[in-house]
N, C-alpha and C positions, 0 to 999 in steps of 0.2 A: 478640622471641620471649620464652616467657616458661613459668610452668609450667602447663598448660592442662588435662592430664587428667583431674585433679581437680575442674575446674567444671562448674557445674550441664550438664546435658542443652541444659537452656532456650537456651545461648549458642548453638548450633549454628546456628539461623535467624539471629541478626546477623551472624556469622561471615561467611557467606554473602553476605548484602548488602554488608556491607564490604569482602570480597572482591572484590566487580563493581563498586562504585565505584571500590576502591583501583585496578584496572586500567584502566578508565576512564581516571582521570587519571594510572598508567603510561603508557599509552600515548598519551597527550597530549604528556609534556614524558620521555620515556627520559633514561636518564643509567648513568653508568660511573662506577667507582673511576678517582681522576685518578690518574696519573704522577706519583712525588713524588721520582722516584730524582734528577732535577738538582735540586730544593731540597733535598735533602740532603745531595748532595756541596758545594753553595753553602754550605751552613751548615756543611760539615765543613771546607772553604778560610778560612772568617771566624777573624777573632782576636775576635771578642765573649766575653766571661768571663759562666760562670753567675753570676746574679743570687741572694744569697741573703739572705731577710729571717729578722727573730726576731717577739719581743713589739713589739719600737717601731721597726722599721722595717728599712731595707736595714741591712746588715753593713758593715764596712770590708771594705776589699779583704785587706789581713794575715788577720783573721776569716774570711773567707769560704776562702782560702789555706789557713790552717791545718784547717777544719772537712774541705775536702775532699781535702787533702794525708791526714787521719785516713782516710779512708773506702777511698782508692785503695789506701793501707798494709794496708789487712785483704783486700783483694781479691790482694795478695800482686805486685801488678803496678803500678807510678805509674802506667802512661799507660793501664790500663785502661780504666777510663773518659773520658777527654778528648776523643773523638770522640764519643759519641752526648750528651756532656753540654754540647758544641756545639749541636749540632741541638737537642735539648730547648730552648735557652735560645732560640734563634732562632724553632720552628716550635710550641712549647708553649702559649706565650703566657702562661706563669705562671711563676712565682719560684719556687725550693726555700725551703723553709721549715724551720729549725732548732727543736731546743727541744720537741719531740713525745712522746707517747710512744704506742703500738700495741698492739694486740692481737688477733690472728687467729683467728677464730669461724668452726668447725666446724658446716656443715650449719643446720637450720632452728631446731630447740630450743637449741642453745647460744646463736643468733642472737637470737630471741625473746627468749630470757631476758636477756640483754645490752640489749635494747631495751626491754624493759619498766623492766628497774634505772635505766638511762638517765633515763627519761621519770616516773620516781616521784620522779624528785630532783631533775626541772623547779622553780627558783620563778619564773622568767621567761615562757619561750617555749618551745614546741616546735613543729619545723618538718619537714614529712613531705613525700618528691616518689616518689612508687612505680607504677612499671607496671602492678602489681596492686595494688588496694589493696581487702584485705578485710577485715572481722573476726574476725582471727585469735587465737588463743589459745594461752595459755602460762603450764603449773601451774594451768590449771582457772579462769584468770582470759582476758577478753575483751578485744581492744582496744578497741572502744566504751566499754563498762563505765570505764576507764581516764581517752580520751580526756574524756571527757563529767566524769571526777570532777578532774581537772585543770582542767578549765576551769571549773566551779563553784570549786574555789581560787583562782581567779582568776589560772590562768594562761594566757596567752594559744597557741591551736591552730590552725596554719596548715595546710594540704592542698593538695596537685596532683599530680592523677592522673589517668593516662593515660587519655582514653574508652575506646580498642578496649582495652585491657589490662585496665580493670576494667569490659568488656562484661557479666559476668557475676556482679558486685555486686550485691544485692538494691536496689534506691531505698530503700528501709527505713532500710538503713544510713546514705545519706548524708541522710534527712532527720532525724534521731533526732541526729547531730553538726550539724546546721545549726539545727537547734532548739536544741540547750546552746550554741551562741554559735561555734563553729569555724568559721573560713572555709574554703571548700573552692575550688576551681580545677580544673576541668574542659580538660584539655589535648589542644585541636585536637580537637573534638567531632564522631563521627562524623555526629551530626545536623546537617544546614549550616544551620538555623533557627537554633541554636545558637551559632555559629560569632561569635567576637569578635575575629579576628587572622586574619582571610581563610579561607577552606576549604582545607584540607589534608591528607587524609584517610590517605595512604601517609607523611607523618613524625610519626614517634612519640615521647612521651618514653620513654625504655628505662632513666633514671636508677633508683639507688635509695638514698634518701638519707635520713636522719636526725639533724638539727640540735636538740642541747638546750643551750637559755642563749650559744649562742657557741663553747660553751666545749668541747662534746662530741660525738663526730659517727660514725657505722656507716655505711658504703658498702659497695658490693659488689654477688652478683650473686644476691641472698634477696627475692626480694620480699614481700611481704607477702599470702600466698597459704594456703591451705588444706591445699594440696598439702606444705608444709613440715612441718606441724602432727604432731608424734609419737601414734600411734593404736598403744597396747599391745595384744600378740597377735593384730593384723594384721586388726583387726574395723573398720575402715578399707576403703571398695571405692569404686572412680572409678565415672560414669556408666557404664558399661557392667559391672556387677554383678562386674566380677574385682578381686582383690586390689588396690590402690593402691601405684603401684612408690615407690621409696624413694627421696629426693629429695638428691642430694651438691649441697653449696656452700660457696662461701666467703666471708665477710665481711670487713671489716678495720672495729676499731675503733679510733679519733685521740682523743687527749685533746692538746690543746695546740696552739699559732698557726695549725696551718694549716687550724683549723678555721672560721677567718676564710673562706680558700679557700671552702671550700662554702658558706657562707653567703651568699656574694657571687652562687655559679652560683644556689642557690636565689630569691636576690632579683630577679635579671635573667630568669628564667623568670617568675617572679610577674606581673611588669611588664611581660613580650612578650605575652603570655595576659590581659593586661587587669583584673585582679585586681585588687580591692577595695583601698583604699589601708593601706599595714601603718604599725602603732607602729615606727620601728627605732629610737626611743631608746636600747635595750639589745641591740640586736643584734650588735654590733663591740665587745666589752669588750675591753680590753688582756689578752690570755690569758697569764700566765706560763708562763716555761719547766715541762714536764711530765715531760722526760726527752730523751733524746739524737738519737733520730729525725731522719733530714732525710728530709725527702718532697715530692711537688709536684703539685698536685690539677689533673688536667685535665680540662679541661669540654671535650665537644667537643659540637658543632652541626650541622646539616644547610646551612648558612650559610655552616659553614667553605671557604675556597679549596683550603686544604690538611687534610685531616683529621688533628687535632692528635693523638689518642692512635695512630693510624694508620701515622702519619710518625713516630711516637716509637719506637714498637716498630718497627718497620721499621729504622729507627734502631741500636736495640740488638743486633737482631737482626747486623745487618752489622757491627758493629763485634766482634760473640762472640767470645771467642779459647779459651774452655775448654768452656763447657755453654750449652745452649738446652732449658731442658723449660719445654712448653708446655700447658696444661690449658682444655682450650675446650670448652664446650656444644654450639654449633654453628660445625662445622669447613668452610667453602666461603673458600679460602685463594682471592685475587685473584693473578693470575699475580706480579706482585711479591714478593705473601709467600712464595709458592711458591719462587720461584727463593734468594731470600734465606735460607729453609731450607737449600736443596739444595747451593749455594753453601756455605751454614757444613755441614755435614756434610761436602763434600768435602772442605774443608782443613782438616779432623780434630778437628772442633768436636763434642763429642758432645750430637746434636741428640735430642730423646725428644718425641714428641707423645702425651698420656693422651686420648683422645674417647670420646662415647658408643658402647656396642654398639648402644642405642635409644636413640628420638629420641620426641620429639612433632612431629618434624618429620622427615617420611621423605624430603621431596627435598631438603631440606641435608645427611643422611645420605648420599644418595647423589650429589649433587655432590663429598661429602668423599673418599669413595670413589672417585672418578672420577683423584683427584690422590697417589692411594696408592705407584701403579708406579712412578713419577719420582720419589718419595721415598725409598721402600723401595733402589731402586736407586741411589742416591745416598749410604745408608747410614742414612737417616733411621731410628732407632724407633718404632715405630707399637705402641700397646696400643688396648685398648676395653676398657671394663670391662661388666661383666656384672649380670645380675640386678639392676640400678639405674637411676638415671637421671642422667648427668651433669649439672650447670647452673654448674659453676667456672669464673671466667675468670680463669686467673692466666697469671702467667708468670716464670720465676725466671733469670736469665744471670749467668753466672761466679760463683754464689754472694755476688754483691755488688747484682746491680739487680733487684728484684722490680715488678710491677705486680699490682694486684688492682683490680677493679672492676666495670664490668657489661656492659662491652664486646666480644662477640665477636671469634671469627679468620676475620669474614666479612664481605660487601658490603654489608649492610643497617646493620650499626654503623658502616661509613666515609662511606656514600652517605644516609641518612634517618635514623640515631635522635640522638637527642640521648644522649649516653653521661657518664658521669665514672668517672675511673680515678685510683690510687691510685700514686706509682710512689714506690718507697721503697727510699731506697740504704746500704746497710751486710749487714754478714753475719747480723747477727742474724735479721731477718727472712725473707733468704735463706735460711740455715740450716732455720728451720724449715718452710717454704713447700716446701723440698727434702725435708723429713722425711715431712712431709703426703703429696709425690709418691709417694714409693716406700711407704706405707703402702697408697695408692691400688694400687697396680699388684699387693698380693695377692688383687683382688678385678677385676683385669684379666687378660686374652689379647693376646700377642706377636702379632704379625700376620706373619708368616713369607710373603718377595718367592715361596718358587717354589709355594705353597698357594694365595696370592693370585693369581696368573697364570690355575689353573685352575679360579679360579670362574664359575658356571655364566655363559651367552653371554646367559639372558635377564638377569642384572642387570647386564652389560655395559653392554646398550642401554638399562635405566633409568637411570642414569647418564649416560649421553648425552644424552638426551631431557632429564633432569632441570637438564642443566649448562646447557640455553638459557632457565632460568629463574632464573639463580645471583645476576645483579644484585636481585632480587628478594630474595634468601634471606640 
């Protein structure tokens, strides 16, 4: 899922036929979010120790002791963390990484402008994996324009990009970057003539990722979309001639080791999609320490047994002992997540979910709605924000474990997209990601259990209707 309103008219006819395939082959091979609750009490029974690397490798165990004997002391609690940072180690499949430093990017123009400074100060490589991937602009400059004067410096411009995500790309664009020399990668092509890694039309890449030199790297949940793009005094209108609503998000940007992390998921995607063979002579530079950050970059797959960012949060989730506020786009919670909410709010965990009021997607909207009452009555906080459009996938517990990335709190990021999430443990981050929340909620509505009981009986049954198509959503 992704930001759509804003594209051309034109997409509307692929849409469509992508649709009747993608069902097609639904209903060929169905499939369900797996049961992950016994691999993580398996992994909460293990004595395995997190694994944590820096610039040159794994850490001593003293090292690794003392870095998170620091982090458990600011969360005010030692054993805080020591159950979900079990399961991490076991069902992650990646290493925390020391040595980092961060920075948290506000919506699409802070995002932009972050990603444009990024990619000016390229002298190696730049490396792009985006859902949408347009020509976007920012301060009156284009990223063609950009892409296209970097690689005449002679630096080298990698691409992979989702087909159905940037259905609605002009060809223009991508032949105008394949003429100045940029490789591009076409991921899981909805055309099956196409098709270089079997046809697969319902798994998507949903990453969104930005690699410069190694050494520097923006994730999160921005794609590189139109719909982002700041349009002063509101002279800006989606295909359907009304106003263009205003797009929330959040980025996280990494300077330092674990920028390796991503570079590794973008090479392994490169190379399942059949892509053109790359220089990585300077790919893996030894990144020196950046700052104090520990974080741990999860790639997950449509592949996975266990869905790794999935099982993480799940993870944290059950282990909550103070706060759970949860910021999601699209909210179609799998019974697991659900009960694991409900669960931490009953034994006094104060749980807050931030979702959209609108959607571009009205039956994930009302699937979310479907799982409101067992919340709300469990003591869950439930807001929606207003006059906007949510697309944040965060999530912040006990002011010490943060995740950001691109992952929804729904069936189609644990079951079909390829995701990467950002999870990042200390208070700093926390801190602020908590600040962001309650900023968010003056432009949100309380969902109040005995208001919500008597809404009307017809969206009752849209919700019902809506909920036998949730594996989908």
């Amino acid at each position: 899922m992704g930001p759509r309103q804003a594209v051309a008219r034109s997409r509307t006819t692929y849409r469509v036929l992508a649709l009747l395939l993608g069902c097609m082959g639904i209903l060929a091979a169905c499939a369900s979010v797996p049961n992950v609750g016994k691999a993580i009490q398996a992994s909460e029974q293990s004595d395995q120790r997190p694994t944590l690397v820096g610039s040159h490798g794994p850490l001593s165990q003293q090292q690794s002791t003392a870095i998170l004997d620091r982090v458990k002391n600011q969360a005010g609690d030692s054993d805080l963390l020591d159950q979900h940072l079990k399961v991490e180690q076991a069902l992650a499949g990646s290493p925390l990484v020391v040595g980092n430093q961060t920075r948290i990017l506000r919506d699409g123009e802070e995002t932009f402008r972050a990603m444009f400074a990024a990619m000016d100060g390229a002298k190696k490589h730049i490396n792009l994996e985006y859902y949408i991937f347009e020509d976007v602009e920012s301060d009156g400059r284009k990223l063609g324009d950009l892409l296209v004067a970097k690689r005449q410096a002679g630096v080298a411009v990698n691409v992979i990009y989702d087909s159905y995500g940037s259905i609605g790309t002009p060809s223009a664009f991508f032949k105008r970057l394949k003429a100045a020399g940029v490789r591009l990668v076409e991921y899981n092509p909805i055309n099956p003539l196409d098709a270089t890694n079997g046809y697969s039309l319902n798994d998507r890449d949903h990453r969104k990722i930005l690699v410069v030199d190694g050494a520097t790297a923006i994730i999160g949940g921005v794609n590189l979309s139109s719909a982002y793009q700041s349009h002063p005094f509101g002279r800006f209108v989606g295909s359907d001639g009304q106003p263009a609503d205003y797009w929330r998000d959040i980025d996280l940007q990494i300077d330092g080791p674990a920028v390796t992390q991503l570079q590794k998921l973008f090479v392994e995607h490169w190379a399942a999609q059949k892509g053109p063979p790359l220089d990585q002579a300077d790919f893996f530079p030894t990144v020196p320490p950046k700052g104090k950050q520990l974080l741990r970059i999860i790639g997950s797959t449509k592949d996975d047994t266990i869905p790794r960012h999935y099982a993480t949060l799940l993870s944290a989730i059950t282990s909550a002992q103070k706060t759970v506020w949860v910021t999601t786009a699209y909210f179609v919670p799998t019974d697991e997540e659900k009960d694991a909410l409900v669960r931490a709010a009953r034994r006094g965990v104060d749980v807050r979910l931030l979702l959209p009021g609108k959607s571009d997607s009205e039956a994930a909207l009302a699937v979310g709605h479907a799982a409101y009452t067992d919340l709300l009555e469990s003591g869950v906080r439930i807001y929606e924000t207003q006059n906007e459009v949510l697309h944040s996938k965060t999530a912040v517990i006990d002011g010490v474990w943060s995740v950001i990335g691109s992952s929804n709190f729904d069936h189609r990021s644990a079951l079909f997209n390829d995701e990467v999430d950002a999870v990042v443990l200390g208070r700093e981050t926390a801190t602020q990601l908590e600040a962001i929340f309650q900023d968010q909620l003056r432009n949100a509505k309380e969902i109040q259990l005995a208001s919500w009981k008597g809404r009307p009986f017809g969206q009752k049954i849209d919700e019902t209707f809506s909920s036998l198509w949730q594996d989908l959503l």
